[in-house]
N, C-alpha and C positions, 0 to 999 in steps of 0.2 A: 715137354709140353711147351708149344709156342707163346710166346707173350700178346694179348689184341695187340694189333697195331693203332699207334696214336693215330687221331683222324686229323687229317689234314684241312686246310683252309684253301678252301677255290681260290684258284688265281684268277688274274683280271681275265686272260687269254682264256680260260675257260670256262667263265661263266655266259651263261646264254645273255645276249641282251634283249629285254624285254621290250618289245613293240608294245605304244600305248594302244590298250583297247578302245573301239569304239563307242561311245555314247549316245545309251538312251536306244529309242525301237530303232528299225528300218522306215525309212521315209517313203516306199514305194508308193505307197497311199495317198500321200499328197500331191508327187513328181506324176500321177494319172489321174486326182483333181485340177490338179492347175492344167495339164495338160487336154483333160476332156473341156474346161472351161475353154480355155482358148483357143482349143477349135471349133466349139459349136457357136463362140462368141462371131470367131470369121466367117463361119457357115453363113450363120444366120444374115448378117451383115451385106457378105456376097449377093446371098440369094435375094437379100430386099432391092439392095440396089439396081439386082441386074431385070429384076420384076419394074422396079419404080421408076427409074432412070436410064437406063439402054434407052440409045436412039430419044434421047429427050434434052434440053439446054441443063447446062452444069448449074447447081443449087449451089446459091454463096452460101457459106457459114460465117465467111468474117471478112468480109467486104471480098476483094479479087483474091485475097491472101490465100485463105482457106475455102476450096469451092468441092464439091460431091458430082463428078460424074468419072462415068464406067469408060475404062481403057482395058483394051484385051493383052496382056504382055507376055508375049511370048519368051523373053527375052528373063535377064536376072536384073536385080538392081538398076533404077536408072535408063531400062531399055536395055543393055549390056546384054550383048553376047544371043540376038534372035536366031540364030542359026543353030544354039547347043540346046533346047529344048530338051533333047533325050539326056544330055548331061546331067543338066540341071536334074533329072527326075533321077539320075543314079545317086548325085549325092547327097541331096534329100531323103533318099532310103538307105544311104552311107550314115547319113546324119543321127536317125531314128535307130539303126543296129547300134552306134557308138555308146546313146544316151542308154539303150535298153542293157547294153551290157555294164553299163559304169551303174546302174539304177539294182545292179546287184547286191553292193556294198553302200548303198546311199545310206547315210546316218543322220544328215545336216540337213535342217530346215531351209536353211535359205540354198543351199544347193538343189534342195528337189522343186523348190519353187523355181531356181532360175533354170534349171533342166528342164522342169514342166511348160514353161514358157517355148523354151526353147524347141522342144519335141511339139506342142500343138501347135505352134509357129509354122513348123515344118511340114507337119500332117496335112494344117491346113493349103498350102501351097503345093504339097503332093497330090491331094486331091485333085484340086484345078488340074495338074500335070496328069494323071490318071482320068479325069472323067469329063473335060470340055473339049469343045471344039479347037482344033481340028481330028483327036483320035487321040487314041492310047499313047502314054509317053510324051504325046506334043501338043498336049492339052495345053492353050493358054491360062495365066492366071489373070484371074479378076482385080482390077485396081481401080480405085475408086476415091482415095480421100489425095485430091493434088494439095500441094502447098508452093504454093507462086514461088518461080525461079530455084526452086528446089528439085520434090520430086512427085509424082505418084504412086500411091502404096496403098496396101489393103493392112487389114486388123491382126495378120498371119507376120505379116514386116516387120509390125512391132512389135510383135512377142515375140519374135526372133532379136531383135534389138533390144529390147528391156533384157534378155535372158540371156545376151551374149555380154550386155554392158556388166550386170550380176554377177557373170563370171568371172569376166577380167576384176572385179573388184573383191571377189572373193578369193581371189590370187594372190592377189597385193596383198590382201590379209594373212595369206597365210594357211587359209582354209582346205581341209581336203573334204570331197564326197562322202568321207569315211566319217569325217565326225572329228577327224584331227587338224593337228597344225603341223605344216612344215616343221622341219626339225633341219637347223643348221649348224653347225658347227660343233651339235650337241646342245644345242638352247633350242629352244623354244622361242620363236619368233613374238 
């Protein structure tokens, strides 16, 4: 008759290492509140502008500095680049596939807020791209809030801006979409 055999102690080499779970629900809830606010935020903004100000003298807000009228910009940032209209409108909808597939695993509040920024940001400026004149794809966008010797920009720029600045500071932190932290060396950042 066999003897049991003594049981053995896992080695390092083979024991599984555990990925931290993520924490708490899925955030997709919030990354398409923040998202549906700030595009209907630019919607609506565009559409008031381009009703109350097209074709009329720029409204100051703060003396020359900050003034409100409607520029058509075909172009990205700055003017930048009027001849890639159709560009512009592919990575825009590069942009929204990226956030929609990382928005699978989203755990983290401030990641779905700054994704949700970042996607109605985009929406809203694909729209323009999708549904103004001149046509499909090479729709201009609406720009409207100048800041003297800066630039001109709509309410879509700066949710793209607040939600890219969110990012890069959620980096530096350490933060993943997931709900995690970087993991270096074997520590915990």
């Amino acid at each position: 008759m066999a003897e049991p055999a003594e049981p053995t102690e896992p080695t390092e080499a083979a024991a599984p290492v555990a990925a931290e779970a993520p924490k708490g629900p899925r955030r997709i809830g919030v990354l398409m509140v923040v998202a549906l606010l700030a595009f209907l935020i630019d919607l609506g903004g565009k559409l008031l502008v381009v009703a109350r100000l097209e074709n009329h003298a720029a409204i100051k807000v703060i003396g020359d500095v900050v003034t409100f009228q409607v520029i058509r910009n075909s172009g990205a940032a700055f003017g930048m680049g009027q001849a890639l209209t159709v560009v512009f409108t592919m990575i825009a909808s590069a942009v929204i596939v990226v956030i929609w597939r990382i928005a699978r695993r989203l755990y983290s509040l401030p990641w779905a807020i700054a994704l949700g920024l970042l996607l109605g940001g985009a929406l809203g400026n694909l729209a323009d791209r999708l549904f103004r004149w001149p046509g499909v794809f090479r729709g201009h966008v609406v720009d409207f809030i100048s800041v003297q010797h800066f630039a001109v920009f709509n309410l879509a720029d700066s949710a793209i801006v607040c939600g890219g600045i969110l990012v890069v500071l959620l980096s530096f932190r350490g933060s993943n979409p997931d709900g995690t932290v970087h993991q270096q060396g074997g520590k915990a950042e």
